[in-house]
LUMVO-827769 format. One record per residue (C-alpha): chain; y, x, z. Coordinates in steps of 0.25 Angstrom, whole numbers. Each point is the difference from the previous one (the first is absolute). Layout:
BEGIN
+--------+-------+-------+-------+
! chaine ! north !  east !    up !
+--------+-------+-------+-------+
!      A !     Y !     X !     Z !
...
+--------+-------+-------+-------+
This chain:
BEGIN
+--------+-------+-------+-------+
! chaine ! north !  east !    up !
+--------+-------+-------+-------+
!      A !   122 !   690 !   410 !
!      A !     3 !    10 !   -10 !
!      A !    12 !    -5 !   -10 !
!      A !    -4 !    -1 !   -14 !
!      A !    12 !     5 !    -7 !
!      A !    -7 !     2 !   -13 !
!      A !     0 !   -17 !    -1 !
!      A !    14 !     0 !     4 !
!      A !     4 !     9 !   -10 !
!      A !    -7 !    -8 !    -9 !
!      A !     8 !   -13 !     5 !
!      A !    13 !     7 !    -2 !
!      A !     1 !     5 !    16 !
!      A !     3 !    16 !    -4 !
!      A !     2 !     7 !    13 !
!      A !    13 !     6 !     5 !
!      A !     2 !    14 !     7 !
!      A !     2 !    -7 !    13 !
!      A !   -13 !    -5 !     6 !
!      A !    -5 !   -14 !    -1 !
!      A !    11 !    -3 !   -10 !
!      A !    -1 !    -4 !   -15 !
!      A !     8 !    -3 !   -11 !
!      A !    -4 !   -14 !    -6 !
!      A !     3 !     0 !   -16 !
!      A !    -1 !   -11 !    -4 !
!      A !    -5 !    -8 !   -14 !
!      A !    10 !    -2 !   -10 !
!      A !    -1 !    -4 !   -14 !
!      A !     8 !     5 !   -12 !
!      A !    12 !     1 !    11 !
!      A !     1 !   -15 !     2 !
!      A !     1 !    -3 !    15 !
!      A !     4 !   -14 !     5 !
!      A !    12 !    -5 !    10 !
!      A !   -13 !    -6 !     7 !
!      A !    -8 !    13 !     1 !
!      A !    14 !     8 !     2 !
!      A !     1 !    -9 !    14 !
!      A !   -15 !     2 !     5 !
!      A !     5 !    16 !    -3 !
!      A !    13 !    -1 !     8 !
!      A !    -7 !    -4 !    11 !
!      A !   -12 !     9 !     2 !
!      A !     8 !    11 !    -4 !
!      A !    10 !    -5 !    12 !
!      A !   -11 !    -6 !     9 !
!      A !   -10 !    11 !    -2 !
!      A !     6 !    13 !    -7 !
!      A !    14 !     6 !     2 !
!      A !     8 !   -10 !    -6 !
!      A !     0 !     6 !   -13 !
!      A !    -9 !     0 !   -13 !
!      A !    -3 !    13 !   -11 !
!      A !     0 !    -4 !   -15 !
!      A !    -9 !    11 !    -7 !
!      A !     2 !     6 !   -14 !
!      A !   -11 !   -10 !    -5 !
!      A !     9 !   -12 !     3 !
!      A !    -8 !    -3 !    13 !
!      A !     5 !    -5 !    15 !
!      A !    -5 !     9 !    12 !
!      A !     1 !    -3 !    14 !
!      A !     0 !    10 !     7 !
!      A !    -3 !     2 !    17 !
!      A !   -10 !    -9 !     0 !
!      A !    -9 !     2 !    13 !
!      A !   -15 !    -3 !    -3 !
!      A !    -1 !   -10 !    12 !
!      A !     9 !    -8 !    -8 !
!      A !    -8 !     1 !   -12 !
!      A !    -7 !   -13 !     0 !
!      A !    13 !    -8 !     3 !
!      A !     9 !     8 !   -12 !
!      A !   -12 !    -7 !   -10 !
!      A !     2 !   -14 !     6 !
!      A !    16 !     0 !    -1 !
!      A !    -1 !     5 !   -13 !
!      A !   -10 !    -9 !    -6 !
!      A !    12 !   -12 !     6 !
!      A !     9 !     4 !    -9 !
!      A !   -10 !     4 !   -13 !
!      A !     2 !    14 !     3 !
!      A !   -13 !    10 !     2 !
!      A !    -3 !    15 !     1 !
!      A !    -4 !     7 !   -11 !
!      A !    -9 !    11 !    -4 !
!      A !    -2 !    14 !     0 !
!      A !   -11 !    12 !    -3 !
!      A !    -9 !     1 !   -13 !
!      A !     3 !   -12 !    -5 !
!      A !    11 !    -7 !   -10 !
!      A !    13 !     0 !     6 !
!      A !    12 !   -11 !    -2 !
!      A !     3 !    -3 !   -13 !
!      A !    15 !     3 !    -3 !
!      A !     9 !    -8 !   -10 !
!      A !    15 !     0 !    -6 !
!      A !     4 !   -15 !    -2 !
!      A !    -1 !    -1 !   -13 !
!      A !     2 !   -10 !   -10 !
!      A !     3 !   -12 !    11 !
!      A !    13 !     8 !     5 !
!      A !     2 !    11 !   -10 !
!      A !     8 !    -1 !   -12 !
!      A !    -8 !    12 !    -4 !
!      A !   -13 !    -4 !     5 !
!      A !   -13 !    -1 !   -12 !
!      A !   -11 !    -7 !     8 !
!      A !     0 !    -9 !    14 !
!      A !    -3 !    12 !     9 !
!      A !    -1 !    -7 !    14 !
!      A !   -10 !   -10 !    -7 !
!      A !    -9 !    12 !    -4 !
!      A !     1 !     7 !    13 !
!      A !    -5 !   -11 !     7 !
!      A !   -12 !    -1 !   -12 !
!      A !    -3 !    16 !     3 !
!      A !     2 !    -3 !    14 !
!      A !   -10 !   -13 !     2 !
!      A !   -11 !     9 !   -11 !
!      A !     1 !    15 !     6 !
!      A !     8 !    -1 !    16 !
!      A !   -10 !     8 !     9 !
!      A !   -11 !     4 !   -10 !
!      A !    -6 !    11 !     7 !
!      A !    -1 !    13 !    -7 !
!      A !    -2 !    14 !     2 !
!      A !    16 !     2 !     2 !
!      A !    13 !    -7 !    -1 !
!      A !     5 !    -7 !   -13 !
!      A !    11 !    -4 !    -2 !
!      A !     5 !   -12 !   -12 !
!      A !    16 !     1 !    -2 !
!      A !     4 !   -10 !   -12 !
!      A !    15 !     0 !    -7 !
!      A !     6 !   -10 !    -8 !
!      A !     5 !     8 !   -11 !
!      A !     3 !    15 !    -6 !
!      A !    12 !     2 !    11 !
!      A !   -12 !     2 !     8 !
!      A !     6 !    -2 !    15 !
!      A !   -14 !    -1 !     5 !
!      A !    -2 !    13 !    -6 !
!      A !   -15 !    -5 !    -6 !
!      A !    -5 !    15 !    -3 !
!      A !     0 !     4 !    14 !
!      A !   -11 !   -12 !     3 !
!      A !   -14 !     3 !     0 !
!      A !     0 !   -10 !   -11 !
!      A !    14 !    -5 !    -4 !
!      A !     4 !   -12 !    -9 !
!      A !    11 !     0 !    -8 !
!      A !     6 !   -13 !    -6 !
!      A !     3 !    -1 !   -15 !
!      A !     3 !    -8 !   -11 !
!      A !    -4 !     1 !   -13 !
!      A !     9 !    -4 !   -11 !
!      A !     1 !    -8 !   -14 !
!      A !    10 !    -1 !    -9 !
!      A !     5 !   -14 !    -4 !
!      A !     9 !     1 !   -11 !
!      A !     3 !   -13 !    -1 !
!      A !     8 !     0 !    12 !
!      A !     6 !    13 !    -2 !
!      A !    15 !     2 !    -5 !
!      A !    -1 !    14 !    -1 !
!      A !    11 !     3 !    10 !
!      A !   -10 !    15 !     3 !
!      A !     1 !    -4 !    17 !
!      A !   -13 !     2 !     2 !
!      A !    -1 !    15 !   -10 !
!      A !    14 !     4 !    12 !
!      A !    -7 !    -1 !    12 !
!      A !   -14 !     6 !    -4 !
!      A !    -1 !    12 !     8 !
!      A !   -12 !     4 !    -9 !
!      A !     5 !    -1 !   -14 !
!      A !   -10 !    -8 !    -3 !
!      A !     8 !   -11 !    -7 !
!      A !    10 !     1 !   -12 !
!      A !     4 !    -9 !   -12 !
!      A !    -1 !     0 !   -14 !
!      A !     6 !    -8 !    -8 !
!      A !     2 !   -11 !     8 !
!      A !   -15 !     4 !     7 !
!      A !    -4 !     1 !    13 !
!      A !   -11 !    13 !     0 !
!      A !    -7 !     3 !    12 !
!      A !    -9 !    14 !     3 !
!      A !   -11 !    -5 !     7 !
!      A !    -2 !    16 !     3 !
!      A !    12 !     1 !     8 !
!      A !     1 !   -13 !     7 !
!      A !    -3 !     2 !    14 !
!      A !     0 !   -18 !     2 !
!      A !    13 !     1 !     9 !
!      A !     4 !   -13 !    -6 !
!      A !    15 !     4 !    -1 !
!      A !     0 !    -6 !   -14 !
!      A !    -3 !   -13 !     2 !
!      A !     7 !    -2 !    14 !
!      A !    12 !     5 !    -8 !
!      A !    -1 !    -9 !   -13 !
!      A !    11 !   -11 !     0 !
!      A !    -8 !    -9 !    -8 !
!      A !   -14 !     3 !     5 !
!      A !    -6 !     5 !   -14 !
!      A !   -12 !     6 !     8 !
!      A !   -14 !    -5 !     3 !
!      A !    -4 !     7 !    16 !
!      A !   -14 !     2 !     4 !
!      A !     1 !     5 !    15 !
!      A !   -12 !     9 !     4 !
!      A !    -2 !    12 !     8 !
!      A !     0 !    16 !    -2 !
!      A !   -10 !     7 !    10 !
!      A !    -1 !    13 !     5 !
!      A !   -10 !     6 !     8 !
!      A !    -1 !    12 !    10 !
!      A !    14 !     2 !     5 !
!      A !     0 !     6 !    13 !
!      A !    13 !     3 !    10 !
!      A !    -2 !     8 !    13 !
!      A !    -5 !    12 !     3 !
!      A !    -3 !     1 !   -15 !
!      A !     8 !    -4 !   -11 !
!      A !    -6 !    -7 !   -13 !
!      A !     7 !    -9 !   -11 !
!      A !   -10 !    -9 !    -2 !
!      A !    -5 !     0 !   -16 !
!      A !    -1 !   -12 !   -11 !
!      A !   -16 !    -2 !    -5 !
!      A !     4 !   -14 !    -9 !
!      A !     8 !    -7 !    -7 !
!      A !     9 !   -12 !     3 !
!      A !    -8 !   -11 !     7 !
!      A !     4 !   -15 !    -2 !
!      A !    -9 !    -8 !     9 !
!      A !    -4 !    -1 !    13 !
!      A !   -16 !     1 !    -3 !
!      A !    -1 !    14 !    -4 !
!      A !    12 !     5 !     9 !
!      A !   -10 !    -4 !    12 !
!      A !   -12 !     5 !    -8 !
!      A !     6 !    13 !     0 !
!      A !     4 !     0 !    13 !
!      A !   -14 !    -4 !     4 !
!      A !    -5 !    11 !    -8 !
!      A !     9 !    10 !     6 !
!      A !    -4 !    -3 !    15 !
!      A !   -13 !     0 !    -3 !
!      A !     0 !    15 !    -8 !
!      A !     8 !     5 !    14 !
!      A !   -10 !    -5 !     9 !
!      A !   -14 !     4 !    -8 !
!      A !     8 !    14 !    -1 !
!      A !     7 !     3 !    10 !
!      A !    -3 !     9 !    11 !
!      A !     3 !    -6 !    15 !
!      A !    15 !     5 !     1 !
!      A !     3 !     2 !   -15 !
!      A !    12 !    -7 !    -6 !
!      A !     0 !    -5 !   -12 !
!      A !     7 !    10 !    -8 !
!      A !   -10 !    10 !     2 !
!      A !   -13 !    -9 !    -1 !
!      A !     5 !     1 !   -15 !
!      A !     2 !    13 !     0 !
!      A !   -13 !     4 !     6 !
!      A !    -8 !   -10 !   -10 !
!      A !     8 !     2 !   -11 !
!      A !    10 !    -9 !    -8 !
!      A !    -8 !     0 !   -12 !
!      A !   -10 !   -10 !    10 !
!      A !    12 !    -6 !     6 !
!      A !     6 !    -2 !   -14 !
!      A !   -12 !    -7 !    -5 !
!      A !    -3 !    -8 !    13 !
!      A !    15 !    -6 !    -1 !
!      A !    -2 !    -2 !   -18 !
!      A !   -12 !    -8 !     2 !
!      A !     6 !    -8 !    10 !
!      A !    12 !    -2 !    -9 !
!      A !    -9 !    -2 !   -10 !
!      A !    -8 !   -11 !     4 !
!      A !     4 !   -11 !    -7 !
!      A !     8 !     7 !   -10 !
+--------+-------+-------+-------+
């Protein structure tokens, strides 16, 4: 029987220079891997591979030297420890996160929490090529969101509260926008030339700012054999409903566009960003 290496590529089995060999990747989430999962790894990496695992760009775990015999036995051990493959091809690819606002003083928005949203809603969706989701917590950007497909970008947006305020300017020094100053014993922020890093109120001694986390999105970026910065379509987004929306809206404009083997990137181009533009607006616009 002819092997079906379409379907184990698919179930993450991709196959290695050496014959009847594969490099498992595995399925990992926003980067989060368990101590329970880590065992099951050891040991098939050890049992079945060359005792030692490949962590990709993308946050993912590889094993590679897996025979194809062995395949059927890899899943099972696995699955003991909560581990599993992952996928590869045309389809949505792991969804990669920072830790955000649970570890990181700088963090804007529960990052993991989201992955595992994006991950549970999109993970596998076939379409005509890869796409990939990378979310970051804040404007440090360690995830580097504009090299995604469609990055996120976590944000807050901030309020004044002059109640609280004792005037001591903190929050106007460590604005690396110049979008605060004072006057007169007033905070005035330019709502042009905040970029919702959050340094202001994260800095503020006495809390004199109201925060509305949300997200920042960009779509098209693209890093490999071509090189695009992916671009900003609308504005700061505060809740979860039309983040998704537009994300559905998204997918869907790549898959009833795109040609078999056409990144994202240059479905838009090829239709135009003018009907991207407006496919993404009216999602936004939904309930607005």
């Amino acid at each position: 029987m002819a092997t079906d290496y379409a379907t184990l590529k698919k179930g993450g089995f991709m196959r290695q220079k050496q014959k009847d060999y594969f490099s498992l990747r595995l399925s990992v989430v926003g980067g989060q891997v368990s101590a329970s999962q880590l065992a099951a790894i050891t040991e098939v990496a050890e049992r079945y591979g060359h005792g030692y695992i490949h962590l990709t760009s993308r946050q993912g775990i590889e094993i590679p030297f897996i025979r194809l015999q062995d395949i059927e036995e890899v899943k099972e051990a696995l699955e003991k420890g909560g581990a599993r493959p992952g996928v590869c091809g045309p389809r949505v690819r792991t969804i990669t996160a920072c830790q955000g606002a649970a570890v990181c003083p700088n963090g804007c928005i529960e990052t993991e929490e989201l992955a595992q949203e994006l991950n549970d809603r999109y993970f596998g969706k076939e379409l005509p090529h890869k796409f990939k989701f990378g979310v970051t917590g804040c404007q440090n950007n360690c995830l580097k969101a504009e090299e995604n497909d469609l990055g996120v970008k976590g944000g807050v947006r901030v309020a004044w509260k002059e109640g609280a305020c004792i005037s001591c300017g903190v929050c106007a020094k460590v604005c690396r926008e110049g979008a605060i100053r004072t006057e007169n014993g007033r905070i005035l922020i330019d709502q042009d030339r905040c970029n919702y890093c959050g340094r202001c109120a994260f800095s503020c001694p006495t809390d004199a700012y109201e925060t509305t986390p949300g997200y920042l999105l960009s779509f098209g970026g693209l890093f490999g054999n071509k090189i695009n910065q992916g671009f900003a379509v609308i504005p700061f987004i505060e809740d979860k409903e039309t983040l998704f929306r537009v994300c559905d809206a998204a997918l869907a404009f790549f898959k009833g566009h795109a040609a078999a083997g056409e990144r994202f990137k240059f479905t838009i181009d090829r239709i135009g960003r003018d009907k991207f533009d407006e496919t993404i607006q009216r999602a936004y616009q939904a309930d607005h």
